[in-house]
Structure formats: structure tokens, C-alpha cells
PALUM-684653 format. One line per field, with one value per residue: y, z, x of N, C-alpha, C in turn; residue number from 0. Coordinates in nm, 3 decimals. Each point is the difference from the previous one (the first is absolute). Last residue first. Layout:
N
nv (Y|...)
nw (Z|...)
nu (X|...)
cav (Y|...)
caw (Z|...)
cau (X|...)
cv (Y|...)
cw (Z|...)
cu (X|...)
resi (NUM|...)
***
This chain:
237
nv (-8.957|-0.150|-0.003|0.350|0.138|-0.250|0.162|0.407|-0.028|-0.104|0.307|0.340|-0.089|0.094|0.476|0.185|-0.088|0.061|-0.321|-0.417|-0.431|-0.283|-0.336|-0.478|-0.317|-0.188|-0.151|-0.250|-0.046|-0.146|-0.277|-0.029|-0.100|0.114|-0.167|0.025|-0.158|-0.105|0.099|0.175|0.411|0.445|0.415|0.044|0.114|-0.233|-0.478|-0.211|0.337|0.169|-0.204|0.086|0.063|0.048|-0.014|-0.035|-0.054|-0.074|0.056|-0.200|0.005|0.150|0.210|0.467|0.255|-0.054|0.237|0.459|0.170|-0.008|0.347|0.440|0.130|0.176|0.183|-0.172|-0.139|0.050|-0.243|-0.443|-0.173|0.026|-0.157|-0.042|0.044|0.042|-0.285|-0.556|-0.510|-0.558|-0.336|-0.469|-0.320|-0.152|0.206|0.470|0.157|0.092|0.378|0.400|0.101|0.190|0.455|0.337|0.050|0.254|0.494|0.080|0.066|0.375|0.335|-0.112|-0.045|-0.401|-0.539|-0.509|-0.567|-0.421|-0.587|-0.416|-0.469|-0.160|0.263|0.029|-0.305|0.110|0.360|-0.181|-0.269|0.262|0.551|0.438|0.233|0.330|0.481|0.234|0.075|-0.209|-0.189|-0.459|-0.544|-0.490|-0.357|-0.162|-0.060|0.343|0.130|0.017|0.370|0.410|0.110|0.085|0.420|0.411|0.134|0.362|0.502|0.275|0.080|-0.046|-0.171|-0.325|-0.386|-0.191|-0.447|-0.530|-0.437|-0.072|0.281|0.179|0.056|-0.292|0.081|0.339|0.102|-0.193|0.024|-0.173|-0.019|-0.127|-0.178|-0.102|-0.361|-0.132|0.184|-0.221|-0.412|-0.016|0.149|-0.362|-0.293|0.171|-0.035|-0.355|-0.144|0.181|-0.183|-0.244|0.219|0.206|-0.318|-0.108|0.298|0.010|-0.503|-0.464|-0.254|0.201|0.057|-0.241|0.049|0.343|-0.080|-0.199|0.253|0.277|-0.220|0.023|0.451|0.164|-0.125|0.268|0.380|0.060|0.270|0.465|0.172|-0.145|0.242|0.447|0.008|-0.070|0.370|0.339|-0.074|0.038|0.424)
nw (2.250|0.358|-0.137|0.034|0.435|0.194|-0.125|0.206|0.477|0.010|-0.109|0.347|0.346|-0.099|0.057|0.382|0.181|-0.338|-0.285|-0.101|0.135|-0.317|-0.377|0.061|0.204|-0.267|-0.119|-0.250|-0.223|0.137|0.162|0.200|0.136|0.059|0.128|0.061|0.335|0.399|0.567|0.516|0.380|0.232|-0.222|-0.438|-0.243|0.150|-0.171|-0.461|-0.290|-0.021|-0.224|-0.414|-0.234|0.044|-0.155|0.077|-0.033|0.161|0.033|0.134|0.276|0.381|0.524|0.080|-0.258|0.091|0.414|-0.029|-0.190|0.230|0.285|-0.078|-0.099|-0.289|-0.149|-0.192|-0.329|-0.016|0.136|0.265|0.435|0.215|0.396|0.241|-0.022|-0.475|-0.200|0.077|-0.064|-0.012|-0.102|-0.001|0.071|0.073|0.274|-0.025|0.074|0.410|0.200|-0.029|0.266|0.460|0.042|0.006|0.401|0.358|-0.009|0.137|0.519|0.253|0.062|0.179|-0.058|-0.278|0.079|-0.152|-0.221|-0.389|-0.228|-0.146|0.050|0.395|0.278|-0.017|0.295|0.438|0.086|-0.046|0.419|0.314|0.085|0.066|-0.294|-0.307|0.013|-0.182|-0.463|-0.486|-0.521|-0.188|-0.274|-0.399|-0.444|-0.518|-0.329|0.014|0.111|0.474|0.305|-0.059|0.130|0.486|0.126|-0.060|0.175|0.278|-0.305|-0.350|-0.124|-0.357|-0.113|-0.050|0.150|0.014|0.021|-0.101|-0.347|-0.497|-0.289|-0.273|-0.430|-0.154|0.144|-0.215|0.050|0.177|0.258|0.308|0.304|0.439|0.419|0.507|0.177|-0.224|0.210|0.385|-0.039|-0.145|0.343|0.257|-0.221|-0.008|0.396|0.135|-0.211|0.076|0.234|-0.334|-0.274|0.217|0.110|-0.323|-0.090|0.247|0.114|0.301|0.417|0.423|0.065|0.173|0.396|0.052|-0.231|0.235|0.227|-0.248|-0.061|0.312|0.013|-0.346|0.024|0.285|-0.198|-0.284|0.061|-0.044|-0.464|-0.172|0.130|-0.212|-0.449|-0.002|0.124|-0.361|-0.354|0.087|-0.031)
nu (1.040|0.273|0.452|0.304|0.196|0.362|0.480|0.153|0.199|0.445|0.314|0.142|0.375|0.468|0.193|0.109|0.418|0.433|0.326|0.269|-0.153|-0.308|0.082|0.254|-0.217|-0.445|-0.522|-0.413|-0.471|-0.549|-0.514|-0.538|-0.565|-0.572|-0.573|-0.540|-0.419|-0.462|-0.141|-0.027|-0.051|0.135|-0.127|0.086|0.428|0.371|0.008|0.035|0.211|0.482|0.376|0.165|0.504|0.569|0.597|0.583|0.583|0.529|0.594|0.497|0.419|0.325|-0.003|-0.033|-0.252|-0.466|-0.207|-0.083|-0.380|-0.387|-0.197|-0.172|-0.498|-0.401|-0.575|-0.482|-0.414|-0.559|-0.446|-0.120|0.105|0.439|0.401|0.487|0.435|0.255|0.233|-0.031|0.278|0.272|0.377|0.406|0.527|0.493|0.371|0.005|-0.360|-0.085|0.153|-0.224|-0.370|0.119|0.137|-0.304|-0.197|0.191|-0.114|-0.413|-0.079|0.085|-0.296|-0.551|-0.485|-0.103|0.266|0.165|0.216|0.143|0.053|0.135|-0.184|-0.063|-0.198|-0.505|-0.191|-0.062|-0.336|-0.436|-0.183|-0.321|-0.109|0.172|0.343|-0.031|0.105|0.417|0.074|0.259|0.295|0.218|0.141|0.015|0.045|-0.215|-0.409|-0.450|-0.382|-0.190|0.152|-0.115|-0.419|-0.029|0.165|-0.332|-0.441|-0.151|0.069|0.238|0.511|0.466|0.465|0.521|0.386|0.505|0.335|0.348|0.040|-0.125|-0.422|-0.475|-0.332|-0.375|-0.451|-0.407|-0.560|-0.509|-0.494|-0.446|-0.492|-0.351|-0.260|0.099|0.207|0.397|0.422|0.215|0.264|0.417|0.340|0.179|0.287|0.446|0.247|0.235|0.405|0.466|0.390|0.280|0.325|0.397|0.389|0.333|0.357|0.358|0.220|0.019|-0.039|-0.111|-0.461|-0.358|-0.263|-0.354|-0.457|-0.353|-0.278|-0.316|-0.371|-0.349|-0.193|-0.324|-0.475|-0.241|-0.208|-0.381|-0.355|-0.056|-0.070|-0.458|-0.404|-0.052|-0.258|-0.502|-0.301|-0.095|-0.313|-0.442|-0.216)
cav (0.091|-0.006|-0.144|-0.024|0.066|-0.042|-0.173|0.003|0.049|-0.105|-0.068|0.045|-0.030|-0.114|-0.095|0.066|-0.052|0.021|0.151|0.104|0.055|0.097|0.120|0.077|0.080|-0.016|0.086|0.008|-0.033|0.086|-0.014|0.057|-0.016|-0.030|0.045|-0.035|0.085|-0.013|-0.036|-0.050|-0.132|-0.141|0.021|-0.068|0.113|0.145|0.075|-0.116|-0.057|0.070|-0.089|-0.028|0.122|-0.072|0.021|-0.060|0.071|-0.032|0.076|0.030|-0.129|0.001|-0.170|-0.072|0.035|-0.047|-0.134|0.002|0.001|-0.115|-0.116|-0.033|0.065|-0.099|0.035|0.144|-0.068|0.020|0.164|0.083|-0.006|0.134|-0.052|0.018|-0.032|0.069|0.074|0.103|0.123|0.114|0.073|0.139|0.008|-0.076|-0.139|-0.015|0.025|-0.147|-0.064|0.012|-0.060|-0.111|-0.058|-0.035|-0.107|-0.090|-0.011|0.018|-0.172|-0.107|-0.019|0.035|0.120|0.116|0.118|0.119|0.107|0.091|0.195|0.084|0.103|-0.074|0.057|0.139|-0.061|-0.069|0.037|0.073|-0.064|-0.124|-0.149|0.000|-0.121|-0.160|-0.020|-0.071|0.099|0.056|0.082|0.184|0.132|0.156|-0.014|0.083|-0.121|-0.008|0.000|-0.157|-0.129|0.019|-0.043|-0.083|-0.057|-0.017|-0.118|-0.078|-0.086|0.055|-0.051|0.056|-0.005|0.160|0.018|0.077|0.178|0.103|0.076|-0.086|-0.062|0.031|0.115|-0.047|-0.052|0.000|0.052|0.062|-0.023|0.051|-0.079|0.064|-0.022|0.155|0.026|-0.122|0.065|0.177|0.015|-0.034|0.095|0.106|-0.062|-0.034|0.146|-0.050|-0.110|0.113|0.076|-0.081|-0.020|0.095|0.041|-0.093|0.007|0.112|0.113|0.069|-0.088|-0.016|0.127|-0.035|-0.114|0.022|0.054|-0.102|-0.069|0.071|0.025|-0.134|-0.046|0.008|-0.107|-0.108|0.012|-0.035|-0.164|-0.008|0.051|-0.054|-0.199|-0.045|0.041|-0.123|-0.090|0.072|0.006|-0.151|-0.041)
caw (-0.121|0.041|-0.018|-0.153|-0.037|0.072|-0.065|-0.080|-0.016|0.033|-0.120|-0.121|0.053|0.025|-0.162|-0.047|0.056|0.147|-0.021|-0.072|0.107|0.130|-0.023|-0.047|0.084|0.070|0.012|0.102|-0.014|-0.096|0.055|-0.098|0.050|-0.037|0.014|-0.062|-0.070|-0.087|-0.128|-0.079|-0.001|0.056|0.159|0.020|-0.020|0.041|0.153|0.119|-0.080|0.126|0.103|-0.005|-0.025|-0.002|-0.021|-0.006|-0.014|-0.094|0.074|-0.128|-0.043|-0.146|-0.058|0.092|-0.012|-0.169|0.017|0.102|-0.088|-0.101|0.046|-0.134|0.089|0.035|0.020|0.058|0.033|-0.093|-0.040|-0.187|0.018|-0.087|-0.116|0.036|0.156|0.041|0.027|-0.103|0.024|-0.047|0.104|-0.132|0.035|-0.093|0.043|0.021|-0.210|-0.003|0.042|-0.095|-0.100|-0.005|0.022|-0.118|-0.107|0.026|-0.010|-0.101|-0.109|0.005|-0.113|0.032|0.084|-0.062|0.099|-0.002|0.089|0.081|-0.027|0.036|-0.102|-0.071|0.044|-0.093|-0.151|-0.025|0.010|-0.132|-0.149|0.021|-0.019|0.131|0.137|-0.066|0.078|0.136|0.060|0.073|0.127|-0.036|0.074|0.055|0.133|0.075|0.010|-0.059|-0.110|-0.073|0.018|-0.064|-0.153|-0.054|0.064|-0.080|-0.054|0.100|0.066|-0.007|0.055|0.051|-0.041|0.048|-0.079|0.030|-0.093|0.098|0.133|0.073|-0.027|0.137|0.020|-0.062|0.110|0.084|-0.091|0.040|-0.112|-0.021|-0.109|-0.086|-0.165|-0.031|0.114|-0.007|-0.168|0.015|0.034|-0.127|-0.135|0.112|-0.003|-0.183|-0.025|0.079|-0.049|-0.060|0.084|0.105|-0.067|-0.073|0.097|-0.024|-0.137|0.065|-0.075|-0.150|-0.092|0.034|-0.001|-0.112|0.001|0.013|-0.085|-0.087|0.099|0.054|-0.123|-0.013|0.155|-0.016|-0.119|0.074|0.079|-0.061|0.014|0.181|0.003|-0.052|0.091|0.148|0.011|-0.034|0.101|0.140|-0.047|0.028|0.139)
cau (-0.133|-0.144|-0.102|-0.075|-0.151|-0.147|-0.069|-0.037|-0.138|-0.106|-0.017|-0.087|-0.162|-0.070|-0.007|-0.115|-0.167|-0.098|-0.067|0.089|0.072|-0.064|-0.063|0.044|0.043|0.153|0.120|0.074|0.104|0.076|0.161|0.122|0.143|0.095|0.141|0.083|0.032|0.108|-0.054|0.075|-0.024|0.041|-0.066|-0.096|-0.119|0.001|-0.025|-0.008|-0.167|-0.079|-0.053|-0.069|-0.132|-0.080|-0.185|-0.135|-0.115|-0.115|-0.220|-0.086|-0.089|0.047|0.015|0.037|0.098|0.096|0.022|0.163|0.095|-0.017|0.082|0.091|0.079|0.099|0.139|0.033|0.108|0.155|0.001|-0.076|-0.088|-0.036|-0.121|-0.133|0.019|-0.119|0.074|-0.129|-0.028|-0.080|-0.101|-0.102|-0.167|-0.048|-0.018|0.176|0.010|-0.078|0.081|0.096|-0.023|-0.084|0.121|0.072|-0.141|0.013|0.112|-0.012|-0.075|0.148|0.089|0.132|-0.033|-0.019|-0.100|0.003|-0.073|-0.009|-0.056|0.056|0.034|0.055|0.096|0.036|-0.023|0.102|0.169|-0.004|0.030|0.048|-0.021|-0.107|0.066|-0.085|-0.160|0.053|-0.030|-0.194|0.061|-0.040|-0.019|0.048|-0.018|0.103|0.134|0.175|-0.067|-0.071|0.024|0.138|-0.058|-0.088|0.049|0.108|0.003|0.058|-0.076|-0.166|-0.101|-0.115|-0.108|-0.004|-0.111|-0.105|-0.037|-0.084|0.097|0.052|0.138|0.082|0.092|0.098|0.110|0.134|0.082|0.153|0.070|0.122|0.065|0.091|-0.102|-0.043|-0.096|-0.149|-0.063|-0.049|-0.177|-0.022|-0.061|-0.064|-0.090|-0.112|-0.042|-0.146|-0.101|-0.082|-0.079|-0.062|-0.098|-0.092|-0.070|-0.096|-0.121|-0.063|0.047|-0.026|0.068|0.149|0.041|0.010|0.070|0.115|0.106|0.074|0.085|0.152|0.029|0.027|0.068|0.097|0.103|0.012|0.122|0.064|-0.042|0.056|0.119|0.188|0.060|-0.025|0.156|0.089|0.017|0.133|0.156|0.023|0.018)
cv (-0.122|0.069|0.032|-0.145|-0.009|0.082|-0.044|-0.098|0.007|0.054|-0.116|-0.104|0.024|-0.041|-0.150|-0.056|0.023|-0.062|0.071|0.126|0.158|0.094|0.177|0.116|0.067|0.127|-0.030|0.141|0.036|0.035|0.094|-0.001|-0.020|0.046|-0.015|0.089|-0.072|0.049|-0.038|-0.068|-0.039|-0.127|-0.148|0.017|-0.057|0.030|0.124|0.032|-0.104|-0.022|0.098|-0.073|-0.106|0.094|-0.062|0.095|-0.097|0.010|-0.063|0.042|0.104|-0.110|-0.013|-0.161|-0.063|-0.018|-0.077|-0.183|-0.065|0.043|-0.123|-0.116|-0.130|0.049|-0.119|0.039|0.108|-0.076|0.012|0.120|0.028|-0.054|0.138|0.006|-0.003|-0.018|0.156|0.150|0.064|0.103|0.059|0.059|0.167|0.026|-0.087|-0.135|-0.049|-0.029|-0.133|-0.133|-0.029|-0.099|-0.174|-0.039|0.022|-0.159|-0.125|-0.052|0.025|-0.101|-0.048|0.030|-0.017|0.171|0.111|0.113|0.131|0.115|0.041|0.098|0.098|-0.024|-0.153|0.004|0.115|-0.139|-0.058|0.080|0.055|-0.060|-0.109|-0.145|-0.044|-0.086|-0.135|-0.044|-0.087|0.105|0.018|0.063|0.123|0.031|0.150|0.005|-0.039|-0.113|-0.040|0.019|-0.120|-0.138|-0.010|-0.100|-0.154|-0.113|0.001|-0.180|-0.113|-0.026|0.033|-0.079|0.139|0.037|0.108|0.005|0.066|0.105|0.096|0.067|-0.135|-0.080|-0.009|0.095|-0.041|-0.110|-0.003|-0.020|0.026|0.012|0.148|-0.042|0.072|-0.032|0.151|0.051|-0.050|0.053|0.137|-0.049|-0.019|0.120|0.082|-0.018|-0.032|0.222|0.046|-0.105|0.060|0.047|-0.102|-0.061|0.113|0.028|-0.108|0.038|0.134|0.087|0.047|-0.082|-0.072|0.116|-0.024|-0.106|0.048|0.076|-0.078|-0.072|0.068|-0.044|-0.145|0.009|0.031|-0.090|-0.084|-0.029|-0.073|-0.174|-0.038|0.050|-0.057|-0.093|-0.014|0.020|-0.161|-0.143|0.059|0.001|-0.142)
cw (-0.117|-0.069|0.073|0.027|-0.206|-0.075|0.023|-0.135|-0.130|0.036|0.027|-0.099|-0.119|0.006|0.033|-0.125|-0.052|0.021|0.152|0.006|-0.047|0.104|0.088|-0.054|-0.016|0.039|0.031|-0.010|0.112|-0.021|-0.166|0.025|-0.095|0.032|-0.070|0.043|-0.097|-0.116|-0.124|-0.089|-0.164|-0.057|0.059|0.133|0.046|-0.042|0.050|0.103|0.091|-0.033|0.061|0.149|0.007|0.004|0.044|-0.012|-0.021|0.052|-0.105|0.066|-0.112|-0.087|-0.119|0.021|0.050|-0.026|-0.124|-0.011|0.047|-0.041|-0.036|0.094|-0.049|0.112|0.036|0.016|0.080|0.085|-0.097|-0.013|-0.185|0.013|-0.085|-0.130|0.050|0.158|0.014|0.068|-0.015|0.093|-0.059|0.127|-0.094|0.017|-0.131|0.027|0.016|-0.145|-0.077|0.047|-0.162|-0.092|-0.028|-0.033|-0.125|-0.121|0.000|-0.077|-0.171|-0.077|-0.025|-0.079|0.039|0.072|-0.134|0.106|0.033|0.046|0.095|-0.026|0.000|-0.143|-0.067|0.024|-0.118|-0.111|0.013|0.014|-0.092|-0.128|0.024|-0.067|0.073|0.093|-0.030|0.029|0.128|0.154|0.018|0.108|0.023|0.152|0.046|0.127|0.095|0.017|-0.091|-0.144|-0.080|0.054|-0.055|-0.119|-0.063|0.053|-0.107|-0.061|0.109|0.140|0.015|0.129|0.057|-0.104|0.049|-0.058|0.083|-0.024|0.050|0.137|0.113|0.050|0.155|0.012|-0.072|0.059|0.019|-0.147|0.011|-0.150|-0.009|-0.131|-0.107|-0.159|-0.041|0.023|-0.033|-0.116|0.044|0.065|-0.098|-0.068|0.089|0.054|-0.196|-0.035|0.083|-0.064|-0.025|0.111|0.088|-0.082|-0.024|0.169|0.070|-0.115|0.049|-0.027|-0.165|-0.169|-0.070|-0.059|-0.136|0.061|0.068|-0.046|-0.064|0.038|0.048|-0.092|-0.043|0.137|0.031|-0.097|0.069|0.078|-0.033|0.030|0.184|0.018|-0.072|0.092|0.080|0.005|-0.027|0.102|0.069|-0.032|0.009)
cu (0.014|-0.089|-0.119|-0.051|-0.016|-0.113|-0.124|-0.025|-0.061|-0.107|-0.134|-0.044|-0.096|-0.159|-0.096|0.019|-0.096|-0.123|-0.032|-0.117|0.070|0.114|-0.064|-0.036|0.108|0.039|0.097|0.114|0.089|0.152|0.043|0.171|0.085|0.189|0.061|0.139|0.162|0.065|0.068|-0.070|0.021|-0.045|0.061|-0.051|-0.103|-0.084|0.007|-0.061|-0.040|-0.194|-0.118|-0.076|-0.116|-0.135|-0.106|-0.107|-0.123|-0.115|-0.049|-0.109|-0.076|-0.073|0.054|0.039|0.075|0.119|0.019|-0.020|0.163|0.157|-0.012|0.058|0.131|0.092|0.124|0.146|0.074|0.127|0.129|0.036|-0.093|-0.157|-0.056|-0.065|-0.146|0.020|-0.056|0.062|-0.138|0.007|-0.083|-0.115|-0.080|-0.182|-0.063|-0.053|0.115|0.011|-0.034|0.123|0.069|-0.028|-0.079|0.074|0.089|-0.073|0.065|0.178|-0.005|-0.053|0.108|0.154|0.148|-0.032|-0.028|-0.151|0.069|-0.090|0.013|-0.036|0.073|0.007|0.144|0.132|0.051|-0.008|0.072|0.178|0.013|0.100|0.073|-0.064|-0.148|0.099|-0.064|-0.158|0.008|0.024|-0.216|0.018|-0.061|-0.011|0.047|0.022|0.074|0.035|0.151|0.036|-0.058|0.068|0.160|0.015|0.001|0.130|0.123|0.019|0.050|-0.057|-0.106|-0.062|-0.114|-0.155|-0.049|-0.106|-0.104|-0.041|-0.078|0.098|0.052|0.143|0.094|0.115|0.147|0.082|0.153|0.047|0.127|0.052|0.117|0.080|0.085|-0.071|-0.045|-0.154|-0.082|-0.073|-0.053|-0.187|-0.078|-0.054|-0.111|-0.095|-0.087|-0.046|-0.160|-0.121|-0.102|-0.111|-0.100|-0.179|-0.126|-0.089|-0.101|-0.133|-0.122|0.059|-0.050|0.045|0.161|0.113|0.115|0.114|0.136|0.076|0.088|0.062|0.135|0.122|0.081|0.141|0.099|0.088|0.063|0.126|0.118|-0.065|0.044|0.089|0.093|0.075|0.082|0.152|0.069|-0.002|0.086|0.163|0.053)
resi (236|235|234|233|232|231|230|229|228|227|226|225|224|223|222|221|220|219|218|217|216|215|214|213|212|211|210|209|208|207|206|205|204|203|202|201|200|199|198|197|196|195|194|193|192|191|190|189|188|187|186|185|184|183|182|181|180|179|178|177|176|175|174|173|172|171|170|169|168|167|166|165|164|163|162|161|160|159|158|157|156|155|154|153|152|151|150|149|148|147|146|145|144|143|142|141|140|139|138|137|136|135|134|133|132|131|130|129|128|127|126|125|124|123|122|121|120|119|118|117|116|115|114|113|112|111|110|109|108|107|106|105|104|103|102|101|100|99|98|97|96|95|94|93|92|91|90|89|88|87|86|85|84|83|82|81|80|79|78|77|76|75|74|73|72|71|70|69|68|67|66|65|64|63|62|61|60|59|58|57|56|55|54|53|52|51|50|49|48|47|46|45|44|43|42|41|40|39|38|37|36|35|34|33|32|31|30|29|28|27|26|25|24|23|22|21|20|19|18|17|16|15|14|13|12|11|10|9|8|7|6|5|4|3|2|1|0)
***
């Protein structure tokens, strides 16, 4: 109970910094490069993660980073959990993006702080918005910017790794950036199996060999998709 309610207040404590923090950084905008901005922006989200975890007692292990290539790329990850976000933020190098669910506009500061990372919102009951979330984001890989994916489209909650729906693949293709595969195992121990309440548990995060897009574009979809599923699901056994 103590470790949810510390989590918590940091995570919706934290917001007022990072308000404060956006305001400088997008000053500071006009007169940067789109890398060094990126990196700039993704300082206070680390740091916002990196107590999130703190605050959960969770010990991380990552596997991999030396594998993650230079420049922009799809990251394309399992989702256990509502702490996968989190632990992939405090845990990469790497200034990223993601694609989240139109329903985190309704917070204070957290969407337009997301919107300067450049992660794209998505109606999941709508299929233009679906459609539209790939033009989107296949736009932002073309600009230099890296996105994560959880191409599951919903938490497995631990269970089996579930089905890839294939609009990672069209947006690879499309941009023509390197996938790079992520394993992760262990958030859903934090919080889903715990009846909501959060406890601390071992993670581990597995960055795994990059794909080009020479590899990928030349195969079918379904090929495709098959292969990166099947990078994820052997690391996670």
C-alpha cells in the first residue's frame, strides 16, 4: 500500500516541475537541431521514470543497449504492463516517442509534454484515427525522431505474448528506419498481478538485433511481422 501511494504522488507530483521545465525547453527550441532538442526534452520524462521505479523498489536489468543503432528507428516491444513505459524510459539512452491512447489528453501537462516528444495519440474504437496514427507516425521516423510501438495494442498483463497487428510493419516500411525489437518481462509483477496495488518486482529489458529495412521491406507483411514477433517471444523464453 505504502509503495502505490509513494508511486502515486510522484508520478501526478511531479507535474508542476515538469510544466515549469517544458516552458524553458521550448524556448530554447528555435535554436537547436531536431537530435539535440529530442534529447533535451526526454531529460525531465527519464528523470520522471527513473523515480517512478525508485518509488516501486523494482530492480531492472537490461540487456542489449550497445546494439541500438544511431538515428531514428522503430522500437517495437511486448506489453506486459502499465510500468512498461516507465522502465523503457529510465532505461534507453535513446530519445523516443510512442504511440498512447487519445484518453491521457484528459491529464494535466502529461499531453503536451508527450506531444513534444513526439508521441502520437490514437482513438482505438476509431479506424480513421487508426489509419491516420500511421501516416503520423511514419512521418515523425521521416523527421529523424525514434517511436516506440507495443504492437500487441494492449497489455498481456504476463500472460502469453499476444497477437502483432501489422500497423508497425506498414509504418517501417514506410519511413524505412531500422525495427528494433524489445523483450520485456516482469513489469506485470509491479502491478497487474497484485490486484492493482504495486509492489516490487524484478525486470527484465532486452534490446535485441536491429532490423533493416532492407530486410524487412523485400518480405510480406505477415513474413515480416512473424520475424519480430518471433525475436520478442524467444527472448522472453
Amino acid at each position: 500500500m505504502l509503495s502505490s501511494i509513494r508511486t502515486f504522488s510522484f508520478l501526478f507530483g511531479y507535474l508542476p516541475v515538469a510544466a515549469l521545465k517544458l516552458q524553458r525547453f521550448q524556448k530554447q527550441k528555435p535554436h537547436m537541431t531536431t537530435e539535440e532538442y529530442d534529447e533535451l526534452i526526454h531529460t525531465e520524462p527519464r528523470k520522471w521514470a527513473s523515480g517512478i521505479m525508485k518509488r516501486t523498489k523494482s530492480e531492472v536489468a537490461v540487456e542489449g543497449l550497445h546494439l541500438l543503432p544511431e538515428g531514428p528507428v522503430l522500437l517495437v516491444s511486448n506489453h506486459e504492463g502499465n510500468f512498461d513505459i516507465p522502465v523503457i524510459l529510465s532505461s534507453l539512452p535513446k530519445p523516443f516517442g510512442f504511440i498512447s491512447k487519445k484518453e491521457v489528453k484528459k491529464f494535466p501537462v502529461i499531453p503536451t509534454y508527450m506531444e513534444d516528444m513526439n508521441c502520437v495519440f490514437i482513438d482505438r474504437t476509431d479506424r480513421r484515427s487508426a489509419l491516420k496514427s500511421i501516416g503520423e507516425t511514419a512521418e515523425k521516423l521521416k523527421q529523424g525522431h525514434s517511436i516506440l510501438i507495443f504492437p500487441e495494442g494492449t497489455r498481456s498483463k504476463g500472460e502469453a505474448l499476444g497477437e502483432f497487428k501489422a500497423g508497425f510493419m506498414r509504418i517501417a516500411v514506410d519511413a524505412q528506419v531500422p525495427i528494433v525489437p524489445i523483450a520485456i518481462k516482469g513489469t506485470a509483477n509491479i502491478m497487474e498481478k497484485n490486484n492493482n496495488q504495486i509492489k516490487p518486482a524484478d525486470v527484465l529489458l532486452r534490446i535485441l538485433s536491429p532490423i533493416p529495412p532492407e530486410v524487412f521491406t523485400g518480405l510480406p507483411s505477415k513474413e515480416g511481422i512473424k520475424l519480430v514477433r518471433n525475436a520478442i517471444e524467444q527472448a522472453l523464453d
